[in-house]
C-alpha positions as CSV (number, residue, x, y, z in Angstrom):
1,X,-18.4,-25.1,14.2
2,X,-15.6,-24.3,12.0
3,X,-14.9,-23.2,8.8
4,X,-13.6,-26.1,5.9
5,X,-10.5,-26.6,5.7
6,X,-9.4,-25.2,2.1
7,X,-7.2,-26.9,0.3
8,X,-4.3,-25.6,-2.7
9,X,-6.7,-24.6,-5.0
10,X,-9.0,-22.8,-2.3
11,X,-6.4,-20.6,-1.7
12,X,-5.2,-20.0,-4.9
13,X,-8.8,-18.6,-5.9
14,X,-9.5,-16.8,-3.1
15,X,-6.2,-14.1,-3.5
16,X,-5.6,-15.0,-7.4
17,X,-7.2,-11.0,-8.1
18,X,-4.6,-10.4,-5.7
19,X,-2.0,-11.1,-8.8
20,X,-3.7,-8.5,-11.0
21,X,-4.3,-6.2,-8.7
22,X,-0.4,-5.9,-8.0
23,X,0.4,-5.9,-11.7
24,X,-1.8,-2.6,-11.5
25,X,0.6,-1.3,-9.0
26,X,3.8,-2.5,-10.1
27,X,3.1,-0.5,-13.2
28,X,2.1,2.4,-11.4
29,X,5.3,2.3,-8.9
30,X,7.8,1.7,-11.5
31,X,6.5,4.1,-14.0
32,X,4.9,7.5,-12.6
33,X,7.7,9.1,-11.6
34,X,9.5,8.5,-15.0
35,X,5.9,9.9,-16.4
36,X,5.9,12.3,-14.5
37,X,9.3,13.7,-15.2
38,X,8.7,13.3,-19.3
39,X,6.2,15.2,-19.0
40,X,8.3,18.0,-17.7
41,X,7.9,17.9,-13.8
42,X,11.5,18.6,-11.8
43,X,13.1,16.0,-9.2
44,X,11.9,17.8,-5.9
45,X,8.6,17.7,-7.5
46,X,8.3,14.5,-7.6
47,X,6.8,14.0,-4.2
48,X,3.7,16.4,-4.4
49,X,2.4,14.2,-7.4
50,X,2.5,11.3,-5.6
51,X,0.6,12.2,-2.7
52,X,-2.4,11.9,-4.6
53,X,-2.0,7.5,-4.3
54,X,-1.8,7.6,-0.7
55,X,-4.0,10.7,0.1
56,X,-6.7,8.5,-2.3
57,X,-5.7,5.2,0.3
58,X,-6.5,7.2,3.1
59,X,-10.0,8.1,2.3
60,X,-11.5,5.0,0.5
61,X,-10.2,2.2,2.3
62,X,-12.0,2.8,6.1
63,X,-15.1,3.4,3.3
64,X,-14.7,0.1,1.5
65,X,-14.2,-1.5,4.8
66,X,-16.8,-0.1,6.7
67,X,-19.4,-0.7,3.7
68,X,-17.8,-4.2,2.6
69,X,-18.6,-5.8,6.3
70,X,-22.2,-4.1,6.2
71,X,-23.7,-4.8,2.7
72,X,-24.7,-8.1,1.3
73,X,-25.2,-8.5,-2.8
74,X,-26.8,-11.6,-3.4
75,X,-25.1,-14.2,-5.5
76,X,-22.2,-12.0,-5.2
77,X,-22.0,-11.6,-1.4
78,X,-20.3,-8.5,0.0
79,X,-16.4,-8.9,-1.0
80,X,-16.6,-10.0,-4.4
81,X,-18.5,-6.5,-5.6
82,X,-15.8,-4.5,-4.7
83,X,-13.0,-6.3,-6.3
84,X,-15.1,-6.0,-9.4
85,X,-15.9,-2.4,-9.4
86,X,-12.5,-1.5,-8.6
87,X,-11.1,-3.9,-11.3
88,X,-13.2,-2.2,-14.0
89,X,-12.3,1.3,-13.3
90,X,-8.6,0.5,-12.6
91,X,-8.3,-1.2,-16.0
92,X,-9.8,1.7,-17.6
93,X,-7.5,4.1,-16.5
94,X,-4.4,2.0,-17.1
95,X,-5.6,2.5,-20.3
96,X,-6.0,6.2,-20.1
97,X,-3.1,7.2,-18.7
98,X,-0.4,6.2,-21.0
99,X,-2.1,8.9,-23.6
100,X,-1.5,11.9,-21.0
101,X,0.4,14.4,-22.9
102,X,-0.1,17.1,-20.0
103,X,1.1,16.6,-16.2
104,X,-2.2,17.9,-14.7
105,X,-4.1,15.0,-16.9
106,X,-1.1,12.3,-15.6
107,X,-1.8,13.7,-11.9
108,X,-5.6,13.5,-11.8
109,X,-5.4,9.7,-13.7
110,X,-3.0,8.6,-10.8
111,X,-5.4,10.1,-8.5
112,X,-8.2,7.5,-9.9
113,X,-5.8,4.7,-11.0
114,X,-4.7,4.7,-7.2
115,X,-8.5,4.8,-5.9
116,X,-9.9,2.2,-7.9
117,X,-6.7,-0.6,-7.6
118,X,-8.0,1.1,-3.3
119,X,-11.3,-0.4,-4.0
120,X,-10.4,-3.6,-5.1
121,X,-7.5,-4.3,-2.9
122,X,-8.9,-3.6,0.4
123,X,-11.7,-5.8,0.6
124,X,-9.1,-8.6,-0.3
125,X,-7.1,-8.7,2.8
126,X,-10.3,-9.2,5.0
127,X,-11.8,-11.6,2.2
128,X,-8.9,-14.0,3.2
129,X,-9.7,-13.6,7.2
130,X,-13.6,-14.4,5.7
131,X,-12.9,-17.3,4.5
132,X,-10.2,-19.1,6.2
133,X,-9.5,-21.0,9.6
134,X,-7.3,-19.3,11.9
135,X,-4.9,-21.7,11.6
136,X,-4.7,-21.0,8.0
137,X,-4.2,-17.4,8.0
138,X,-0.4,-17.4,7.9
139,X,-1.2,-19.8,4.6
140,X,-3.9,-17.8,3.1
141,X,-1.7,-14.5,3.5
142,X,1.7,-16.3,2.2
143,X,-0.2,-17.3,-0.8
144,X,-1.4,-13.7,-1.6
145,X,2.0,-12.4,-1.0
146,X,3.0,-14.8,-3.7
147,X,0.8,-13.2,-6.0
148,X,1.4,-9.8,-5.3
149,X,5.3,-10.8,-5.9
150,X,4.3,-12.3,-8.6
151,X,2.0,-9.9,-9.9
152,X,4.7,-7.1,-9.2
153,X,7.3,-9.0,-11.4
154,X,5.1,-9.4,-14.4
155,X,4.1,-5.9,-14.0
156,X,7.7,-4.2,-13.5
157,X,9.9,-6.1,-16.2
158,X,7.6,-5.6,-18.5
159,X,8.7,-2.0,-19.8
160,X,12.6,-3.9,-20.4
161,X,11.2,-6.6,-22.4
162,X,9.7,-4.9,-24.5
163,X,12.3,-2.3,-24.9
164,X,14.3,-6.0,-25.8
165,X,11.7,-6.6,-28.4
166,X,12.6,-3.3,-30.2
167,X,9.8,-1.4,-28.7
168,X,10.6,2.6,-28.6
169,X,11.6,3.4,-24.9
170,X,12.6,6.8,-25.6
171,X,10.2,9.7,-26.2
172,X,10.8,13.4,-26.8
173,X,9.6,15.6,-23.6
174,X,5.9,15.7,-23.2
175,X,5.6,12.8,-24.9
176,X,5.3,8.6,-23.2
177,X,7.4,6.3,-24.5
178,X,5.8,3.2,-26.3
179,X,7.5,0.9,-23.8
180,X,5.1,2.6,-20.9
181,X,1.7,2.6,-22.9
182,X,2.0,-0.9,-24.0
183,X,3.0,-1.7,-20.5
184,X,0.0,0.0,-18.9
185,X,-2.4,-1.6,-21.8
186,X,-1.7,-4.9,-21.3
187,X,-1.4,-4.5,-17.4
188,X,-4.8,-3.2,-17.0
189,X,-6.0,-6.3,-19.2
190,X,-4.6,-8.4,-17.1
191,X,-6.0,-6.8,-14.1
192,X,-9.5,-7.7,-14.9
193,X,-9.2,-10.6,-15.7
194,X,-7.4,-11.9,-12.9
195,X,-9.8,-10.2,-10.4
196,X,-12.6,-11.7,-12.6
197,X,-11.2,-15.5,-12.0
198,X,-11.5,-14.7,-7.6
199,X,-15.0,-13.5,-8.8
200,X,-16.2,-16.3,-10.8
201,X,-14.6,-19.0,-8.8
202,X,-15.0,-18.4,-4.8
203,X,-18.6,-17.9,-3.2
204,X,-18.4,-15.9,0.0
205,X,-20.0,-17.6,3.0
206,X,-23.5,-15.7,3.8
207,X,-24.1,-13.8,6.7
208,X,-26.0,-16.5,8.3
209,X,-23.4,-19.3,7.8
210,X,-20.7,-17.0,9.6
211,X,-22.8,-16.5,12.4
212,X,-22.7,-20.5,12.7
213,X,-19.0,-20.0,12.3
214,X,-18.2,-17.0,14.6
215,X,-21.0,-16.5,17.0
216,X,-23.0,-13.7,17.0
217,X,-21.4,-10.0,15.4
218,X,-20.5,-8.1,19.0
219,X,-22.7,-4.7,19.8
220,X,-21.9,-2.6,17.3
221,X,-23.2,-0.1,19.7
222,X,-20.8,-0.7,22.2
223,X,-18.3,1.4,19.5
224,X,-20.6,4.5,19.5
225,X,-21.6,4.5,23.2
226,X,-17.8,4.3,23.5
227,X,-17.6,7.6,21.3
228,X,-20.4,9.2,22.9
229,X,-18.7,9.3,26.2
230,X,-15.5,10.8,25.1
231,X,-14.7,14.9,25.6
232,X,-14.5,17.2,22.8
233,X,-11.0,18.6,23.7
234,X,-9.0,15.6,22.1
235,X,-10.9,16.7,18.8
236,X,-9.8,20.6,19.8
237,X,-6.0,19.5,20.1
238,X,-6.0,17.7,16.5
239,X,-7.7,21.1,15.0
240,X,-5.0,23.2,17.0
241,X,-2.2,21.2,16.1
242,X,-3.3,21.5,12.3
243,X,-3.6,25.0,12.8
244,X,-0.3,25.2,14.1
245,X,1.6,23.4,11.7
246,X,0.0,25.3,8.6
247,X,1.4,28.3,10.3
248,X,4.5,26.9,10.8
249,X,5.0,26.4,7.2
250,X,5.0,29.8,6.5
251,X,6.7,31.0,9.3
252,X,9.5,28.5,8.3
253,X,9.7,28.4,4.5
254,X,9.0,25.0,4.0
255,X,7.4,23.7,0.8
256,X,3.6,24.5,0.1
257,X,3.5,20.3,0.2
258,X,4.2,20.3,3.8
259,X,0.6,22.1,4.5
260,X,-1.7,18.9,3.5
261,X,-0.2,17.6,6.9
262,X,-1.8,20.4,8.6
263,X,-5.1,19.7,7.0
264,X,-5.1,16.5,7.4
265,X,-4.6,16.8,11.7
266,X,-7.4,19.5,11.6
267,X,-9.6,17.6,9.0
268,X,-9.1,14.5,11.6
269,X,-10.1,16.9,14.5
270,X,-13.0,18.1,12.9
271,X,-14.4,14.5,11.9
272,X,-14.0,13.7,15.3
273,X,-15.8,16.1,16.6
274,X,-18.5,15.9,14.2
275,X,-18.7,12.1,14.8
276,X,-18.7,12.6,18.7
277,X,-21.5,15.2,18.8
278,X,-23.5,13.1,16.7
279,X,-23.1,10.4,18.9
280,X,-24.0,12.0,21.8
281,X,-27.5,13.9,20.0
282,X,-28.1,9.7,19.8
283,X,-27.6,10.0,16.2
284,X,-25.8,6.7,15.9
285,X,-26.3,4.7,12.3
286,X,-24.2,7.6,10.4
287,X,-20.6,6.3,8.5
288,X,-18.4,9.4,10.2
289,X,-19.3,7.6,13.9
290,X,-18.8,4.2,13.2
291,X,-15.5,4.6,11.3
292,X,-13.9,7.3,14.2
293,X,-15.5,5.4,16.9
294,X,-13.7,1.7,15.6
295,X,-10.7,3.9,14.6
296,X,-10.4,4.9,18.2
297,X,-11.1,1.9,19.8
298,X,-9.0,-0.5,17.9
299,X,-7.2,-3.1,19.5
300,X,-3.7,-2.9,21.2
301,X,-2.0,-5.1,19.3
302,X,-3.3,-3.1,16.1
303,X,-2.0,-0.2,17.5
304,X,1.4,-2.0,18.5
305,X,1.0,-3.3,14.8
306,X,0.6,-0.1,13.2
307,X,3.7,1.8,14.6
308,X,5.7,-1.0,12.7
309,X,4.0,-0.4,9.4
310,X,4.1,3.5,9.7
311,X,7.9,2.5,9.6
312,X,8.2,0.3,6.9
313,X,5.8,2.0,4.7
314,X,7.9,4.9,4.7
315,X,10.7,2.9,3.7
316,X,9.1,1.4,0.9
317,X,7.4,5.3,-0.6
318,X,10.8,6.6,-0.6
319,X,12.2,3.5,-2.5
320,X,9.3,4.0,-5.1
321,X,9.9,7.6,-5.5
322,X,13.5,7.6,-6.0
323,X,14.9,4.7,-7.2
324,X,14.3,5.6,-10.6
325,X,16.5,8.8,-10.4
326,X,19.1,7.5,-8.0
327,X,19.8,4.5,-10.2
328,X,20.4,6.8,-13.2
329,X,21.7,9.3,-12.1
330,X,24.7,7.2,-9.8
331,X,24.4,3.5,-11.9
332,X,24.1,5.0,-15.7
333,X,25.9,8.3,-15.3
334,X,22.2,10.6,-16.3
335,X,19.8,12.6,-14.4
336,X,18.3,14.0,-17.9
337,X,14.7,11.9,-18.1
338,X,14.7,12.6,-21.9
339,X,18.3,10.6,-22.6
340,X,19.0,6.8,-23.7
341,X,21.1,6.7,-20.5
342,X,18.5,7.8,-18.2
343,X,15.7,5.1,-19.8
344,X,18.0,2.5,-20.0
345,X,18.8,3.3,-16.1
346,X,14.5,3.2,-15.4
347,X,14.4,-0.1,-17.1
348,X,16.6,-1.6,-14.9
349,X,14.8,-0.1,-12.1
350,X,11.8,-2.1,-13.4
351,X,14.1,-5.2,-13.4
352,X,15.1,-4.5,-10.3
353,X,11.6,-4.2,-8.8
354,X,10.7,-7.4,-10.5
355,X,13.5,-9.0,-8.7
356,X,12.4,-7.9,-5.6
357,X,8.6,-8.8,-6.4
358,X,10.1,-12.2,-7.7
359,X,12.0,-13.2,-3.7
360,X,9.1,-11.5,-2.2
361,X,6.7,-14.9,-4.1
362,X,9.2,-17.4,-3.0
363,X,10.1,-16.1,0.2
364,X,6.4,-16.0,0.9
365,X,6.2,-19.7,0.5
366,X,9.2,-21.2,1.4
367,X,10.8,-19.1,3.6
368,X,8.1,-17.3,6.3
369,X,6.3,-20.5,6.8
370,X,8.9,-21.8,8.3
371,X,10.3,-19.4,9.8
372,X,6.9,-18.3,11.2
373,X,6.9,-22.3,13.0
374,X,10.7,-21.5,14.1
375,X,10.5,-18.7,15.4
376,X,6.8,-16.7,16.0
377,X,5.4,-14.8,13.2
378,X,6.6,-11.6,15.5
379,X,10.7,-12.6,15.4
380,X,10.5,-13.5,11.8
381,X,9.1,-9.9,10.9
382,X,11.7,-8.4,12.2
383,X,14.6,-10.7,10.8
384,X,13.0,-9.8,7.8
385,X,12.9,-5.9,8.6
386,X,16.3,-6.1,9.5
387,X,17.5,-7.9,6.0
388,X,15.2,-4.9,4.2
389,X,17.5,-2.2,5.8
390,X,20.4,-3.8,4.8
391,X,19.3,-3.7,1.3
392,X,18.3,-0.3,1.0
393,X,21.9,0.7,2.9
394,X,23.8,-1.0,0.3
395,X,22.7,1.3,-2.3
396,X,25.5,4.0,-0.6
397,X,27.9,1.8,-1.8
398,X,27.4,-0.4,-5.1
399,X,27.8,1.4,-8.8
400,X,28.0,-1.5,-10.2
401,X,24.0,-1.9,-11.5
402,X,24.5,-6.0,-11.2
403,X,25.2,-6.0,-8.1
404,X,22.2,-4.1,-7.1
405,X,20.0,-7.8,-7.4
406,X,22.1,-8.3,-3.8
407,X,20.5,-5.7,-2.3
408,X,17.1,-6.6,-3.4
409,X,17.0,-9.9,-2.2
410,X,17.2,-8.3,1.1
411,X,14.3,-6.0,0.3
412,X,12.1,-9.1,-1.1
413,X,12.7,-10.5,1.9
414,X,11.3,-7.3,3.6
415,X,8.5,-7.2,1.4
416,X,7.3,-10.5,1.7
417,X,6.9,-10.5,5.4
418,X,5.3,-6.8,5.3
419,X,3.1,-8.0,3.1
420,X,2.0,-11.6,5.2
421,X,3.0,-11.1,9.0
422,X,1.7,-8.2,10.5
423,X,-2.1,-9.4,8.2
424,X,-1.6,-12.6,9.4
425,X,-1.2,-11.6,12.9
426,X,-4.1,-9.2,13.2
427,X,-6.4,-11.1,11.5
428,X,-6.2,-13.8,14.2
429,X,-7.3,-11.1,16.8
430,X,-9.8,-9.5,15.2
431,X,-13.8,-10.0,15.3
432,X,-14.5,-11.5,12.2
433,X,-17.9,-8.8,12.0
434,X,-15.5,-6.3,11.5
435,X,-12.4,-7.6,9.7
436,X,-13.4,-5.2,6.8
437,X,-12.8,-1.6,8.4
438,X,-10.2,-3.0,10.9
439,X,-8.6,-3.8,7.8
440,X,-9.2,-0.8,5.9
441,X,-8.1,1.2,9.4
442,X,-4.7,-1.0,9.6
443,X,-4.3,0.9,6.2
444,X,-4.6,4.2,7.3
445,X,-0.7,3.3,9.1
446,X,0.5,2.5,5.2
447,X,-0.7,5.8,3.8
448,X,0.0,8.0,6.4
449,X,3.5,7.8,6.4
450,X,3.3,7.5,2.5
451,X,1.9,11.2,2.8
452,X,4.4,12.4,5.4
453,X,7.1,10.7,3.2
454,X,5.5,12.8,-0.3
455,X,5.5,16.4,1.7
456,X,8.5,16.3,3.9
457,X,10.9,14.4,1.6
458,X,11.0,16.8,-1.1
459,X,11.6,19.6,1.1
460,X,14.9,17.5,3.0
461,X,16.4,17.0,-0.2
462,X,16.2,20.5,-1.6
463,X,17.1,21.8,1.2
464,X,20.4,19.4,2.2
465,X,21.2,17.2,-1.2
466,X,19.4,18.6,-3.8
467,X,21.7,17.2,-6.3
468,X,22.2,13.9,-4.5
469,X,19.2,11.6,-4.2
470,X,21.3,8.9,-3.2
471,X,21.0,9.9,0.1
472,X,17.2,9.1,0.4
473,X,18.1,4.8,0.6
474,X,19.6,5.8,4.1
475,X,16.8,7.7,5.5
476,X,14.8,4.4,3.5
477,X,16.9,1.9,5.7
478,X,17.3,3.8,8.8
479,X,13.3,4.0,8.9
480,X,12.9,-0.1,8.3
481,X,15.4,-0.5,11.2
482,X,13.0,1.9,13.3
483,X,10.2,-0.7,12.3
484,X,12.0,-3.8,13.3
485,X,12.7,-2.3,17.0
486,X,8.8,-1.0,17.1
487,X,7.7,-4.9,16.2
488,X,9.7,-5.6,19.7
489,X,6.8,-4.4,21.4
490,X,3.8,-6.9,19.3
491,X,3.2,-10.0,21.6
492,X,3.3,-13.3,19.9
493,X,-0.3,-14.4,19.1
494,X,-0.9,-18.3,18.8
495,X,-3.7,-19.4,15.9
């Protein structure tokens, strides 16, 4: 038996949270660097503070996956909790965070801003794989790319309209401009109430019905028998490795960032040996074993998958950390964070990211549908790859700040089919028992190189263009070229 058909409005409920979510992060990606800097942090800084957002990715969405797939809530099923929790708390901190007048307080409220809009966003991309047909999960993920371009355009211009309205958009340093804290006020507003509209208006099928749907869940035993059987020495080489990298920073000079890489090999190490000796003592209904055990035993074609986002994610960080300063510094002629020149250069940046956000919603709809039918979801990525490297290229080139729309069409067009392709590709080869921390794990290959990207990056650009971030698009467009030739080895997967 198979699941109803849904029709225009089906899918508009089911990822319309989606479009508050994104405003959430919109705000969050055009903004925290410029906060960050009024509040007196330095360029090459700029990294370390950031790592908090994907460091925060890392650890909660296996959790909200693993737990989302396992926990039922009554009238609220086992989806819809999540996107509420995480709703509430991110709204709260969007409201917070604008009245930071001291960097450590700005760090620690990105650090919760980016783990609540974690809680709320994860369980949406297997909520879609829930309740949809296969052969409506290139739909269903083309309309929640709409709203999280459209969400991202609402949430990145914004700043420049009210700066049109006669809103203060410059502040002394230490201090927000008014432009940001109305921003983030209304954003986090808007948040709730468009995760509250999914809530009130979808109802999750129960466990029972997807049974009837699916067939029965596979043995989730087979994951920690799997684990059981494996030898501690992989576990030993991640610790070593960590252990050996920590050193090397030292040894090497490089910045004090660069060491969360090596705890994060040897934290990996340790979990798995933790998780593999508790498998084998038979001590199998524990979180650790269940999340290492499906992390190591995820399909090929995830793993295939996840090379190409490790790629394009790290594209995408490196254009949220430093288009902001690049713009201003090489468009509007300031690198100063506390002149008119320099805000009116991070406005446009927001423009810019709502013009991206904005191709990304259309694309999504009219282009990748049909290209997807053309072509295989698996081509059209990488056309779409490709057309995201140009864009990022082009910023070696243009001064003019027009002409800078050009070269975000191209990374719309990117970010559209990031967004919808690979999700739409593993969610048709997935078990649907276990669609929540598959999904959760897929996003361990956006944060990680989100991480790499906030520790190394700093460290290449003091070291070889520390007064020319400009130089940071081409490593941004020579990594999305990377992804398009890693999607060359993903198989085409029919619905």
């Amino acid at each position: 038996m198979e699941k109803p058909r849904q029709g225009f409005w089906g899918l508009w409920n089911i990822s319309f949270g989606f479009f508050g979510i994104q405003i959430g992060f919109a705000l969050q990606n055009g903004n925290m660097s410029r906060i960050f800097q009024a509040l007196g942090t330095s360029l090459d800084d700029l990294p370390a503070l950031w790592i908090a957002a994907p460091l925060t990715g890392l650890l909660v969405q296996p959790l909200i996956g693993h737990f989302s797939d396992r926990t039922w809530f009554g009238r609220l099923g086992r989806r819809r909790p999540y996107f509420l929790a995480g709703a509430f708390l991110a709204a709260l901190s969007l409201f917070i965070m604008p009245l930071s007048e001291v960097l450590l307080v700005a760090a620690v409220m990105l650090w919760i801003l980016d783990a609540s809009l974690n809680v709320s966003m994860e369980p949406f991309r297997a909520f879609v794989g829930d309740m949809l047909r296969k052969d409506q999960h290139t739909a269903g993920y083309a309309v929640q790319t709409a709203f999280i371009g459209a969400g991202a355009v609402v949430g990145s211009v914004f700043p420049y309209l009210l700066d049109s309205w006669g809103v203060a958009n410059v502040a002394p340093i230490g201090h927000i401009p008014d432009t940001v804290k109305y921003s983030f006020w209304f954003g986090g507003l808007a948040l709730f109430l468009a995760v509250l509209w999914t809530v009130l208006t979808t109802k999750e099928y129960s466990p029972a019905e997807m049974e009837m749907f699916d067939g029965p869940a596979p043995d989730s035993g087979l994951t920690i028998r799997a684990l059981a059987s494996r030898s501690l020495s992989g576990a030993a080489l991640w610790i070593l490795a960590g252990a050996v990298g920590t050193v090397l920073v030292g040894l090497l000079g490089l910045e004090k960032e660069v060491y969360l890489l090596g705890a994060l090999l040897a934290g990996y190490g340790v979990a798995s040996l933790l998780a593999i000796r508790m498998a084998q003592s038979g001590r199998d209904n524990n979180v650790l074993s269940h999340i290492v055990g499906d992390f190591s035993g995820m399909p090929d074609i995830m793993k295939k998958l996840a090379l190409a986002q490790f790629f394009s994610w790290s594209a995408l960080f490196i254009m949220w950390i430093y288009t902001t300063p690049v713009v201003a510094q090489y468009m509007f002629g300031s690198a100063d964070p506390a002149s008119e020149a320099y805000g009116d250069g991070s406005n446009w940046v927001g423009t810019l990211f709502a013009v991206y956000n904005g191709v990304a919603a259309v694309a999504a709809l009219l282009l990748l549908p049909k290209m997807a039918a053309k072509f295989g979801k698996v081509k059209t990525h990488i056309i779409c790859l490709v057309a995201g490297a140009a864009g990022y290229l082009s910023f070696l080139f243009i001064r003019d700040p027009n002409l800078l729309i050009l070269s975000e069409i191209g990374v719309g067009i990117a970010w559209a089919s990031i967004l919808a392709m690979p999700y739409a590709i593993l969610a048709s080869s997935l078990p649907p028992s276990k669609m929540g921390i598959y999904m959760g794990l897929f996003n361990v290959f956006v944060v990680i190189p989100q991480l790499l990207v906030a520790t190394v990056m700093g460290s290449i650009l003091k070291a070889y263009f520390p007064t020319e971030p400009i130089w940071t698009m081409a490593f941004a467009a020579a990594v999305m070229l990377c992804a398009a030739l890693a999607m060359l080895r993903v198989e085409e997967v029919s619905d």
